[in-house]
C-alpha positions in Angstrom: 110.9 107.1 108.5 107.5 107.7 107.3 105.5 104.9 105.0 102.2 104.3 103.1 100.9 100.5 103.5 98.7 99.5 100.4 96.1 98.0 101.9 94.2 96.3 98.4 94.8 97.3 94.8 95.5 100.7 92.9 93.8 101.0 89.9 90.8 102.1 88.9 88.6 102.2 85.9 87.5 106.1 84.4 84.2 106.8 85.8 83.8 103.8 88.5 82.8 106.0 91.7 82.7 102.7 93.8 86.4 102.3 94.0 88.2 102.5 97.5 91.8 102.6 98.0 93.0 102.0 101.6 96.1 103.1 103.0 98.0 102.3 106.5 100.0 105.6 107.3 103.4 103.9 109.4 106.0 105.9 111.1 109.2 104.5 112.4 107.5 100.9 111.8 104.4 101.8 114.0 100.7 102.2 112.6 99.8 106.3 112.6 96.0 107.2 114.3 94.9 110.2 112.7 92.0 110.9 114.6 91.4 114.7 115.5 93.9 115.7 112.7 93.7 116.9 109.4 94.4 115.0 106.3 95.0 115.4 102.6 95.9 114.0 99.5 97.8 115.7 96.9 97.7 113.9 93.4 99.8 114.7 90.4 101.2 113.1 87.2 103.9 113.4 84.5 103.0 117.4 83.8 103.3 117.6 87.7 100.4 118.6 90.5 97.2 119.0 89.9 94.7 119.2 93.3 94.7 118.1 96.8 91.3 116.6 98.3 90.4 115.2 101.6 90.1 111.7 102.3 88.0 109.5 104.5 89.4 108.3 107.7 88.8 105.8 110.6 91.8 106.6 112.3 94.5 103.9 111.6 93.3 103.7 107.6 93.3 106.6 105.2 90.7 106.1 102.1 90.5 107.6 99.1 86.6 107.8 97.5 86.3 107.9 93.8 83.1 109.1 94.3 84.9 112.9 95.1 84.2 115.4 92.7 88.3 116.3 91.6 88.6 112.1 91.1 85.7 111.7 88.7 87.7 114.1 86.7 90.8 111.9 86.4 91.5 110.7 82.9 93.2 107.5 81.6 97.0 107.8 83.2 99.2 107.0 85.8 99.2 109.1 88.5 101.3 109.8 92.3 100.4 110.5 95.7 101.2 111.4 99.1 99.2 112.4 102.4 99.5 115.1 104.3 98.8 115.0 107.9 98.8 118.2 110.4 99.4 117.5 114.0 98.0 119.6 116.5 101.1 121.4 116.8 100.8 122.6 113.3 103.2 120.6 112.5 102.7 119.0 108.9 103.9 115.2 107.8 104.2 113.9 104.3 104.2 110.3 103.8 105.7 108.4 102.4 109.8 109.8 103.4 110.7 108.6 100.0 109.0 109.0 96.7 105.4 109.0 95.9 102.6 106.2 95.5 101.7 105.1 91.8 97.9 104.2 91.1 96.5 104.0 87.6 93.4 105.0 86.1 92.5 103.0 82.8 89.7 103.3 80.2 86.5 102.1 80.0 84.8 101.1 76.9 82.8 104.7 76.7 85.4 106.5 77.4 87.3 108.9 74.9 90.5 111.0 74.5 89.3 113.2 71.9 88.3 114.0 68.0 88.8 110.8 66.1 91.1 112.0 62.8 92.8 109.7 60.1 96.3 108.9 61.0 98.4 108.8 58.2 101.2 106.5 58.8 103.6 105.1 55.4 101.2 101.6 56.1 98.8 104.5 55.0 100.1 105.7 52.0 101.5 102.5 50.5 97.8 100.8 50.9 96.4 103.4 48.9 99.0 103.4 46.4 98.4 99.5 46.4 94.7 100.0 45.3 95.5 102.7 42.9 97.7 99.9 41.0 95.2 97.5 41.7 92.5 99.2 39.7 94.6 100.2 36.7 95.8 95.9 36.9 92.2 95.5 37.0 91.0 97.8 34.3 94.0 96.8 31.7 93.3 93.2 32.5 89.8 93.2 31.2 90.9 94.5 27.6 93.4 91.1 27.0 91.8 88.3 26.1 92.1 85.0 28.4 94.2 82.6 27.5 94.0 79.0 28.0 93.8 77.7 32.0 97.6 76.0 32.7 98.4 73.4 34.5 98.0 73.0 38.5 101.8 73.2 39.7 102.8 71.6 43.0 101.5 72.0 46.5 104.2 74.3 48.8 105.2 73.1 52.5 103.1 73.6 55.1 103.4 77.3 57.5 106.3 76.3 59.9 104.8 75.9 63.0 101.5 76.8 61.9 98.2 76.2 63.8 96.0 73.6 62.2 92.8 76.0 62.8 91.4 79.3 64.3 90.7 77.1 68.2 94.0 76.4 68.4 94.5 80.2 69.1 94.0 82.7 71.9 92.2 85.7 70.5 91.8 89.3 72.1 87.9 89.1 72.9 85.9 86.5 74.5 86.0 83.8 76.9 88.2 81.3 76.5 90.0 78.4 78.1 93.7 77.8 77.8 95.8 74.6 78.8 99.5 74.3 79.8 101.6 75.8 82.1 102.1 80.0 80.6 104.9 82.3 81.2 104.4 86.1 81.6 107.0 88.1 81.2 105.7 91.5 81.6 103.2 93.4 84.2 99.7 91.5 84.1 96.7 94.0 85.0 93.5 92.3 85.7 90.4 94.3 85.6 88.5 91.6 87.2 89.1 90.1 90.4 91.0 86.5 89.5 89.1 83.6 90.6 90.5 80.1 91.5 94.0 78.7 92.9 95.9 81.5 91.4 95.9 83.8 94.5 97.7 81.2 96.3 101.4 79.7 95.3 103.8 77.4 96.5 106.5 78.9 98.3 109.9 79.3 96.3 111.8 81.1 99.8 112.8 79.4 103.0 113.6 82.6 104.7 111.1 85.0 105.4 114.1 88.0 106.1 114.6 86.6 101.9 111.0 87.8 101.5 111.4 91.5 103.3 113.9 92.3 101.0 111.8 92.1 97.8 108.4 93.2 98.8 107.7 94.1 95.3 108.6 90.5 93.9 106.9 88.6 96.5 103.3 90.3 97.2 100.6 88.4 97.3 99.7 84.5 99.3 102.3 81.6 99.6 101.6 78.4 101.0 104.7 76.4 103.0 104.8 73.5 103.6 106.8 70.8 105.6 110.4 72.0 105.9 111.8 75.5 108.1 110.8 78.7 107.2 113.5 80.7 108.6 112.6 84.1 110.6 109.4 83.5 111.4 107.4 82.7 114.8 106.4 79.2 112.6 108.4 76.6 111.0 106.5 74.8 109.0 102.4 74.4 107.3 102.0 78.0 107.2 100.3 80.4 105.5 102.1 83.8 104.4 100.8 87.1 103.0 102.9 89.8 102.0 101.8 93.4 102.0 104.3 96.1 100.2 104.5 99.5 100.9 105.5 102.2 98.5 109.2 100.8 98.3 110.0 97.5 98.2 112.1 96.9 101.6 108.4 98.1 103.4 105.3 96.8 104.2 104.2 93.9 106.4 103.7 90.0 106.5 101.5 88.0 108.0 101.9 84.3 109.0 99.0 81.7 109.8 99.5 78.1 111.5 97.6 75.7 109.6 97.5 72.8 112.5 97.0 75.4 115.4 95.1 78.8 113.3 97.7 81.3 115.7 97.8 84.3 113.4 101.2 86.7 113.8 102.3 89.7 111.7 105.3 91.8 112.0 106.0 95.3 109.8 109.1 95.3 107.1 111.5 98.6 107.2 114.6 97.5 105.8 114.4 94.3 107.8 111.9 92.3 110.0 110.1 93.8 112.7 109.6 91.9 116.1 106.5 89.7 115.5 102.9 90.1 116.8 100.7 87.4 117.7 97.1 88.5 117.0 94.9 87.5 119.3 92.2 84.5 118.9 88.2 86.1 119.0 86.7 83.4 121.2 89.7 84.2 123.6 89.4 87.6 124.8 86.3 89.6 126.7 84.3 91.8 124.6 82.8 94.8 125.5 79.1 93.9 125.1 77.2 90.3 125.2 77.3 87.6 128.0 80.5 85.9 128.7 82.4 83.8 131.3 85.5 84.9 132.2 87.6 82.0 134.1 91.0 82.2 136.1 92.1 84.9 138.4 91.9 88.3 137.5 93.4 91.2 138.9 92.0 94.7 138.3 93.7 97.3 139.2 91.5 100.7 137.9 88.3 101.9 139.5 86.3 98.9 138.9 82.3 99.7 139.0 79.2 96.5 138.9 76.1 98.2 137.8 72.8 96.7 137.5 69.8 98.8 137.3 70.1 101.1 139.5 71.8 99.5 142.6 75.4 99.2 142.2 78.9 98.7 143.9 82.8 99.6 143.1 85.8 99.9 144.4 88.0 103.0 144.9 91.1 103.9 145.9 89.6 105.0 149.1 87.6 102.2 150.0 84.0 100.6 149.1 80.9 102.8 147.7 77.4 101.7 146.9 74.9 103.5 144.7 70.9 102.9 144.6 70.3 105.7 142.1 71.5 104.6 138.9 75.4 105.8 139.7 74.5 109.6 139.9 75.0 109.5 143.5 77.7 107.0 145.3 78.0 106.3 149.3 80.8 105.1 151.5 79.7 102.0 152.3 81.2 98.6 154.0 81.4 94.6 152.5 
């Protein structure tokens, strides 16, 4: 089964050509390398296709520039994708298996749709039937003489429920700050990146096979605490992100130790993968820089010491020695 791995958000605002969205490409749970083959992205909406462009690649992640000419053209809508890949073979592969990926392109505030014309709704035509009346009230009023002011009558009840003045509400522009625990209901789209403890949450699952069964529902950072996390490589004090893909039984999750800072992730597809333990930086040999590597080591490939131009490996044939730089190598003995 083929998947697409959201790697970050997607939406975008018209005209923002700084926008990146980053896919993983996975097939049968494993991360795709596309190097050396050839990629596109078709991209349609509601009326149906529209263009295919190439993306940007770095092998394992697929990225698609707003800064391409056919994207700068996208209006305010929700759109689909999916990527194309051609194997060497010829051999094309669509991704994802199963539907399309949504992203959404909104307005900004110089954006328009079109010719501005009056919309005449009934709100219309009663208002100006309203002031019609109004002014013949008005004009008839004028020729009757005014009577004598009457008396003040009685103050009514208060607005049920009714704030006490204009701070007690939240308004559409502005900044603002509002206290209280709030309920949303509906799909919250943030324009902004959101700032403060909200990207973290306390936990509401012990089971992390719970958690790959709803992608959708439980995307985003969780912190557990004491207790057992079921189905996953630790317990307790752990950090979990969840990743979905372009269903919501795919994606994957990653799980930090707190006390210890181990770091594991395993892929969802329809069910837990087996999980991964990344590996710690300061623990593993790099390919440049000084290091010291301790413990016994055991290499078994054509292993070469080089400096300058004297140097020394050893082959499957026996010991050789160079004192050119490694253009030329001689048999030689320890």
């Amino acid at each position: 089964m083929k998947q697409i791995v959201i790697l970050g958000d997607t939406f975008n605002k018209v005209s923002d050509t700084s926008s990146e969205f980053r896919f993983n490409l996975i097939k049968d749970t494993v991360i795709q390398d596309v190097t050396g083959k050839t990629v596109s992205v078709t991209i349609a909406n509601a009326s149906g296709y529209l263009f295919d462009i190439t993306p940007k690649n770095n092998g394992t992640e697929v990225k698609l520039d707003f800064s391409d000419d056919k994207l700068k053209e996208l209006t305010p809508d929700t759109y689909k994708l999916e990527i194309n890949v051609t194997n060497t073979d010829g051999n094309v592969e669509i991704y994802p298996s199963n539907g399309a990926v949504e992203f959404l392109v909104t307005r900004n505030l110089k954006s328009h749709t079109g010719t501005l014309v009056p919309q005449i709704t009934f709100d219309t035509v009663l208002a100006d039937v309203k002031k019609a009346v109004d002014e013949k009230v008005a004009d008839y009023v004028k020729t009757i003489a005014k009577g004598d002011k009457g008396d003040t009558g009685p103050q009514g009840p208060a607005g049920k429920d009714a704030p006490s003045n204009d701070a007690q509400l939240v308004h559409n522009t502005g900044n603002e700050t509002i206290n209280g625990d709030k309920t949303f209901t509906g799909t919250i789209y943030a324009n902004n990146r959101i700032q403060g403890s909200l990207a973290t949450r306390i936990a509401n699952f012990t089971d992390l096979a719970t958690v790959a069964s709803d992608m959708y529902s439980y995307q985003g950072i969780w912190w557990f605490g004491s207790g057992t996390l079921l189905n996953s490589p630790v317990s307790s004090y752990v950090l979990v992100e969840v990743f979905h893909g372009s269903i919501k039984t795919n994606g994957y999750i990653r799980v930090t130790a707190a006390i210890s800072g181990d770091s594991y992730y395993a892929n969802v597809n329809g069910g837990l993968s087996t999980w991964n333990k990344y590996a710690q930086d300061v623990t593993v040999v790099h390919n440049t820089g000084n290091e010291t590597v301790a413990g016994n080591k055991t290499l078994t490939g054509l292993t070469t010491i080089l400096v300058g131009n004297y140097g020394f490996r050893v082959t499957s044939s026996g010991f050789e020695k160079t004192t050119d730089g490694g253009k030329t190598w001689v048999k030689t003995t320890l």
